[in-house]
DOVO-807547 format. One record per residue (C-alpha): x, y, z; residue in one letter. Coordinates in steps of 0.2 Angstrom, whole numbers. Each point is the difference from the previous one (the first is absolute). Layout:
residues N
- px:py:pz:code
- X:Y:Z:A
...
//
This chain:
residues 101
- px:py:pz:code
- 421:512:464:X
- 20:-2:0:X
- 9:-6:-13:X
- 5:-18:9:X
- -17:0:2:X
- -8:5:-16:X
- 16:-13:-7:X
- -7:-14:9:X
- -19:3:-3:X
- 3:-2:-20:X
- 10:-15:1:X
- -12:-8:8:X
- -14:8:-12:X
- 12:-4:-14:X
- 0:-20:7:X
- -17:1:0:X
- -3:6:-17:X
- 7:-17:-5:X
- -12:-7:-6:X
- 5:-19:6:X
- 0:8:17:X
- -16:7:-1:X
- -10:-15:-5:X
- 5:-7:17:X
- -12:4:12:X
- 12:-2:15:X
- 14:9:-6:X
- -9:14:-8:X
- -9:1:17:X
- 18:1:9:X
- 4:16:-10:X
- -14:8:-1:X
- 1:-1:20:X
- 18:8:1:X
- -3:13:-13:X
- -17:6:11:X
- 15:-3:15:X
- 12:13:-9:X
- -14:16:-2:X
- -9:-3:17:X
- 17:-1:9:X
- 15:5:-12:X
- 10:-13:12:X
- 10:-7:-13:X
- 10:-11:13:X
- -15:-7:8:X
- -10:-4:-15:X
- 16:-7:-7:X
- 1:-12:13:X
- -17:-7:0:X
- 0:1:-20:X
- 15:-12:4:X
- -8:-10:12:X
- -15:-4:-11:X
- 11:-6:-13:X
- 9:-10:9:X
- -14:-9:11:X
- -12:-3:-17:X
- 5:-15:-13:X
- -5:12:-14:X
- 15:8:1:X
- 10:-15:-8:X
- -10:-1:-14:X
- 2:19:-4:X
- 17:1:6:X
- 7:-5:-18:X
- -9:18:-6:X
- 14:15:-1:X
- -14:13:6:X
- -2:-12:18:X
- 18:-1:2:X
- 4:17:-1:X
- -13:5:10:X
- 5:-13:13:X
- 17:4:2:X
- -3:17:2:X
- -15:-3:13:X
- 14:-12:9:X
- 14:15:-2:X
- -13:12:7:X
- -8:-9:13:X
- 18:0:10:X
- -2:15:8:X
- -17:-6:8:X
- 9:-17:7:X
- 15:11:7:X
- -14:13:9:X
- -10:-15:8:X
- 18:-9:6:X
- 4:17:7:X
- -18:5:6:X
- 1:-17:9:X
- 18:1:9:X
- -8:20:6:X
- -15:-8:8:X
- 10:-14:9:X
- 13:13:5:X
- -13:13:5:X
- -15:-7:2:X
- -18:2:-9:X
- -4:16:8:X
//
């Protein structure tokens, strides 16, 4: 695993370890899901991303969002997760230019 990787993966283990977080069935859910991301995949912008997503798009963010463990973690998902936006803008503008061969 390389070391943005294996960075990532324990933030989000450490934000898990908080015990707030895991009582909550939803977030704990959402972690648990992009840390099972990271060690299939090891796509740290991609699992970022959708890490990002899902705490965007679910109201139990806002009532975690006070905890330090959540905000790091969500600042560095949000940091990370730019390279996968930039690669689907420039994946897009190649297929309209060349065509989905």
């Amino acid at each position: 695993m390389k070391k943005e990787c294996r960075d990532f993966y324990r933030q989000i283990q450490h934000t898990y370890n908080d015990i707030a977080v895991r009582e909550d069935a939803v977030l704990s859910s959402i972690l648990l899901s992009a840390s099972n991301g990271l060690i299939k995949t090891s796509d740290v912008p991609r699992v970022a991303y959708e890490l990002t997503q899902q705490l965007e798009n679910n109201e139990i963010e806002k009532s975690f969002e006070s905890l330090a463990t959540v905000k790091e973690l969500k600042k560095s998902a949000k940091k990370l997760s730019e390279r996968y936006e930039q690669n689907k803008v420039t994946t897009g503008l190649l297929s309209k230019v060349f065509g989905n061969h």
